[in-house]
N, C-alpha and C positions, 0 to 999 in steps of 0.2 A: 749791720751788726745790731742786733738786741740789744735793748735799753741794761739787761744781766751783763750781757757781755762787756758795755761801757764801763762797769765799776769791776769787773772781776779781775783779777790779776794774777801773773804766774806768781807761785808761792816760793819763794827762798826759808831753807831750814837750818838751825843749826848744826854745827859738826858733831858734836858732844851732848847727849842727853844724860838727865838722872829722874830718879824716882823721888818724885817729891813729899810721898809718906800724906797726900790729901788724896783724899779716895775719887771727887769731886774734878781736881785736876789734871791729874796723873802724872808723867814725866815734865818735867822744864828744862830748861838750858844747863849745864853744869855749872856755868857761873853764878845763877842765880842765887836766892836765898831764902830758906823760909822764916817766919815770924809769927809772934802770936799778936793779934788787932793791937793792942796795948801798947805794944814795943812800938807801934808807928803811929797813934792819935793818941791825943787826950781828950775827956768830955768838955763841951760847951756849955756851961753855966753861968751865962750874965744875961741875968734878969734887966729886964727894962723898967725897974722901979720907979724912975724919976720920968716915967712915957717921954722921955727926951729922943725917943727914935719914934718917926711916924712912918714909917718904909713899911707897908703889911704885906708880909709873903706866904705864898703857900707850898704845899707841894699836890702837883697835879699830875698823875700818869709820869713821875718820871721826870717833870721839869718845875724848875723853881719857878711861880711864876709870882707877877705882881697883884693885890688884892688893893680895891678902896676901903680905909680906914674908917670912911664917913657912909660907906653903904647902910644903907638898910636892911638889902638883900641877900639871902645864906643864913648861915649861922655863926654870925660874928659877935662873940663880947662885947659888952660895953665897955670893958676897962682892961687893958693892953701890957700894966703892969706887970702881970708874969708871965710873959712871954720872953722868950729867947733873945738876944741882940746878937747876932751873924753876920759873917764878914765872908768877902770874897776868898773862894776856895777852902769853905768851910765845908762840910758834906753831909746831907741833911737823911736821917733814918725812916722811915712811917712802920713803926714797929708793931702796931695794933690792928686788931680784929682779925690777926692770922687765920683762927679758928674758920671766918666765915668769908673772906673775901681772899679767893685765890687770883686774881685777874691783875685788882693794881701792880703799879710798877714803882718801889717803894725806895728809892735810893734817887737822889737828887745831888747838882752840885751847885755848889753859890755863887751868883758872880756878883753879887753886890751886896752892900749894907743891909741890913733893913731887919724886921723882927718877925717870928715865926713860933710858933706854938708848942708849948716847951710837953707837950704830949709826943713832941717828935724827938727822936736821940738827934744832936748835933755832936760832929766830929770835928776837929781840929786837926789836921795832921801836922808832928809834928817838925818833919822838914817842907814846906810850903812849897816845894818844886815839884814834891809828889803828889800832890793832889788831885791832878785829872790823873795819872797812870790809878790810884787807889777809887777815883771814881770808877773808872771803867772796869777795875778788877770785881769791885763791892757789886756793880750793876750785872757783870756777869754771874756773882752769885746768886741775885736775887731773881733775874730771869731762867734759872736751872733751879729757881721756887727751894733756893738753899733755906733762905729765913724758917720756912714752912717746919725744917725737919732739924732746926734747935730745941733743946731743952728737952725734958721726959715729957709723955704723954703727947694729949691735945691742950695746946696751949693759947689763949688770948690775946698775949703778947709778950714781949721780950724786952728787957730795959737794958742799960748798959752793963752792968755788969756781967750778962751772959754773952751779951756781943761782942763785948771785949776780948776771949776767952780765941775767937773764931781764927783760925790758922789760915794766914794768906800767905803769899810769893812778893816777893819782890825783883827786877835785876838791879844786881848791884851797885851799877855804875848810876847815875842820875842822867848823864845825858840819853842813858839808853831808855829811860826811863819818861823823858821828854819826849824821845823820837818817836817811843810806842803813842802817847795821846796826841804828837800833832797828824801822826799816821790815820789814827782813829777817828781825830777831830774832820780832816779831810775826805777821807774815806766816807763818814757815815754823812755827813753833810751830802754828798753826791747821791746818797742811796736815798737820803731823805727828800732832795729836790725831786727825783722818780718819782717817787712813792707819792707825793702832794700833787707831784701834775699827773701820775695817772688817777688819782682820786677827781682832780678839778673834771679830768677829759671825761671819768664815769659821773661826774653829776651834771656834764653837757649832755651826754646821749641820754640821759634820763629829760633832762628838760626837751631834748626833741622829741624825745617818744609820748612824752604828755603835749606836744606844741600836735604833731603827727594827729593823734587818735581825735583832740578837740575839734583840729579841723574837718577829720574825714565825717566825723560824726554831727559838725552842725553845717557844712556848707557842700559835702558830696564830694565824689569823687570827678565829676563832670566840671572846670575851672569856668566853663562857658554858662553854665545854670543864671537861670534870671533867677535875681535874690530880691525878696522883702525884707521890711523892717518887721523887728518884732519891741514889745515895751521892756524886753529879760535884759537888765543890765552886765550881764554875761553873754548871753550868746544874744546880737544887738541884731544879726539877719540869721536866715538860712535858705535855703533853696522856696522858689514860689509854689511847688506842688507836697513840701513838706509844712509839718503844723509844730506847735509849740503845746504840749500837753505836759501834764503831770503824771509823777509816773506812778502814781497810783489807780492809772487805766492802762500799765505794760505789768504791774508786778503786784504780790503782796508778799506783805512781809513778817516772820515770827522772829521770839529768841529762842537760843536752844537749848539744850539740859542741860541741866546740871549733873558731872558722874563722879561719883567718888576716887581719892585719888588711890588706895587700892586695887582698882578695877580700871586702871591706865596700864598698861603693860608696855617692853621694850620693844615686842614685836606683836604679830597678831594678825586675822584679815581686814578689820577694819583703822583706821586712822581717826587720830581725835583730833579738831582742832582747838586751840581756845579762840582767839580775837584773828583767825585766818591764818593764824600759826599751829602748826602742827604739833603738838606737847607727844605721841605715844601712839598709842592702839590699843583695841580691846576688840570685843566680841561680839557685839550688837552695833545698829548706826539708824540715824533718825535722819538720816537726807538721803537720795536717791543719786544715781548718776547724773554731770551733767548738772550741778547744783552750786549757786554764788553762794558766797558767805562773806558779809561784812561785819568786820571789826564792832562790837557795840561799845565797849568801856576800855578806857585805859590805854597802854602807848601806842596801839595798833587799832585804835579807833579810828573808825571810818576806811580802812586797808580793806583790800576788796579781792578775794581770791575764789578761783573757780575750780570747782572740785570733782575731776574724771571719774571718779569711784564712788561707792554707797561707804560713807563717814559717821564721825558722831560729830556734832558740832557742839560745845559747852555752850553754857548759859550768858558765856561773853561775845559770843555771836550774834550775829541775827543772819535767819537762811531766810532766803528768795525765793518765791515759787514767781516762775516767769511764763508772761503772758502770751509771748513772741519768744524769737531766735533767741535763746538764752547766752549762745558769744557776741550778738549785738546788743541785750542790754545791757552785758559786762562791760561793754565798750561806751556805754551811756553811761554807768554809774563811772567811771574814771574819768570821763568828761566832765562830770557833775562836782569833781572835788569836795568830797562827802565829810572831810575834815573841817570845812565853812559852818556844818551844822553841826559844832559841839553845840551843847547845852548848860555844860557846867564852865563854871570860873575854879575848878578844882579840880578831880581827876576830870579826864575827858570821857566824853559821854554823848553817846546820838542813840537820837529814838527812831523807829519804823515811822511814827505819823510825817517826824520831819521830813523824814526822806519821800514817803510818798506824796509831800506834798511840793516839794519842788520840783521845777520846769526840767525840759528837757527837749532840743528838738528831735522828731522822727520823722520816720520813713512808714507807708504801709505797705509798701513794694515789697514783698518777702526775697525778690530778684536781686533786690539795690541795697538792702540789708547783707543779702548773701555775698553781694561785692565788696560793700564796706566790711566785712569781716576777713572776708581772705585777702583783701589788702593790707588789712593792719597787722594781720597774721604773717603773714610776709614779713614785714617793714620790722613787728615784733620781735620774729626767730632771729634776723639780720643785726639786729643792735643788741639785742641780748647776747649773742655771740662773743660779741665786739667788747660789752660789759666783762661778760665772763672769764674774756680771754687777759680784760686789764685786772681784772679781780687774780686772777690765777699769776699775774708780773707780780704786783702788790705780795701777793703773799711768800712768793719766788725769793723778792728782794728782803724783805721783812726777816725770813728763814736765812738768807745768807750774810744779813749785818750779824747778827748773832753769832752765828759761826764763822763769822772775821774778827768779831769781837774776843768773843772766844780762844780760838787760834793765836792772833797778837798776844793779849794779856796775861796768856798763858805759856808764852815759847814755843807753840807749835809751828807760829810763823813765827819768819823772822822779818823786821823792817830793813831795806837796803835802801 
């Protein structure tokens, strides 16, 4: 059985449907009820005036989590006094920056004391048994990016009085209303354990595919080779008929243009990267077939990607002209972990001289190159596979809590 098929379940539905008049929901149960936010919370307003609460919380993607009071690091006030004092089962809003940040996940619940940043709406609901059922309803709004299409125009943010306003479902009964969050609470928990171990299992086959390529690249594919010492604190042998050079006697290296972002298009013949990430296309290209590009500045510094096609490469690059086999010294620069040579203590940043001046071991054999490339090319397609196919679960699982979420919260399913 598929790790999908472990959490998936046959669905049981109500006998009786009605139109619930939310465009958002559509039919629920006939028992249910609808309501306006209001008639079920009140706002949270107790400031922490006398700092008698030191509990700093935040909200992070979706989960309350805990913050050091006494850090230094982020962006934490110095004085704590007007912030929120929250209590378990409270429900925490992130109302702001609608405008520009479509991604976070803006609806949190409480399970403890502690104080949290009165920039955010807190809820009170006020029969306290509904609190996970209106979490999960609130959270389903916000992931169907509801918040986004409050209020008139383009909007900043939303405080409570608008959110107040918002027409939810309830069912009736309170125990039905238990059984839908302990349903949800077990439920998502299983899809969540998946979801963390197929990430843990994609950053094992990433660390064998970097364990893979160092060794094919500093000790051969031969396990019998007589090996020397070398003084490289990284690669400490490699084979006695190979050398320890710099690779600025396999490559040399530029940065690349800079192109206006006008002249990026959605489609096109050629591709633009910026730091070995692909941003667009346009009509001209300053790299040939068959050409690296390393990451030069910023979060994809030092990232190393090889490019089948005639590209542009921006001026957040740097392109390789290769001296040798250009898939073996792609294979040498990811053995060389090019991320060791930032330069800056701010954004990240590697220069060409750095790189050409650090070691590497090689091959002159063009034979024993051409082996260590279609080996790791292999070993490559084989766990990338393996990657893609946990990456494709991930996203499987992800897509179907939602639509459990969804379904429950809203009477589509029913819990038996």
């Amino acid at each position: 059985m598929s790790c999908l098929g472990m959490v998936v379940s046959d669905m049981a539905v109500y006998e009786s449907m009605k139109e619930s008049g939310i465009e958002w929901i559509g039919k629920i149960p006939a028992t249910w009820k609808t309501h306006t936010l209001y008639q079920l919370v009140t706002q949270v307003k107790n400031k922490n005036s006398d700092l008698s609460e030191q509990n700093l919380l935040s909200l992070s993607y979706g989960k309350i989590k805990r913050k050091d009071i006494n850090s230094n690091g982020g962006l934490l006030p110095e004085s704590f006094n007007g912030y929120n004092i929250i209590e378990d089962g409270n429900i925490v809003l992130r109302l702001t920056d609608l405008q520009n940040d479509h991604t976070s996940l803006r609806v949190g619940r409480v399970t403890e004391r502690g104080i949290i940043t009165s920039a955010y709406t807190t809820l009170r609901p006020i029969i306290k048994d509904s609190s996970k059922y209106l979490y999960y309803l609130l959270h389903c709004f916000d992931i169907k990016k509801g918040f986004y299409g409050m209020g008139s125009g383009v909007r900043q943010g939303l405080n409570y009085d608008e959110v107040k306003e918002l027409r939810v479902i309830m069912p009736s009964s309170s125990t039905e209303q238990s059984a839908i969050a302990a349903y949800l609470d077990d439920q998502c928990a299983k899809i969540d354990t998946l979801i963390s171990e197929a990430k843990a299992s994609i950053e094992e086959y990433k660390k064998w595919k970097t364990s893979l390529i160092f060794e094919a690249v500093t000790k051969g594919l031969d396990p019998q080779s007589n090996m020397k010492p070398t003084n490289d604190f990284k690669i400490k042998s490699i084979p006695s008929e190979w050398n320890l050079i710099k690779f600025k006697y396999l490559l040399s290296v530029k940065s690349g243009e800079m192109i206006k972002a006008e002249d990026i298009e959605d489609s096109g013949p050629f591709p633009v990267y910026g730091g070995g990430e692909r941003i667009g296309y346009c009509s001209s290209y300053n790299t040939e077939e068959n050409t690296i590009l390393i990451g030069r500045v910023g979060a994809r510094c030092g990232c190393i990607t090889c490019l089948s096609q005639k590209s542009w490469a921006t001026d957040n690059a740097l392109i390789v002209k290769c001296y040798a086999n250009y898939k073996y010294l792609y294979y040498l620069l990811l053995a060389a972990n090019l991320n060791d040579l930032n330069v800056s203590n701010a954004q990240p940043l590697i220069t060409g001289t750095k790189i050409k001046n650090s070691y590497t071991a090689f091959t002159d054999d063009p034979k024993e190159q051409e082996k260590i490339v279609e080996y790791l090319d292999s070993k490559m397609i084989d766990i990338d596979s393996i990657i893609e196919s946990k990456n494709a679960l991930i996203t499987d699982l992800e897509l179907y809590k939602k639509s459990l979420i969804f379904e429950t919260v809203t009477g589509k399913r029913k819990v038996v």
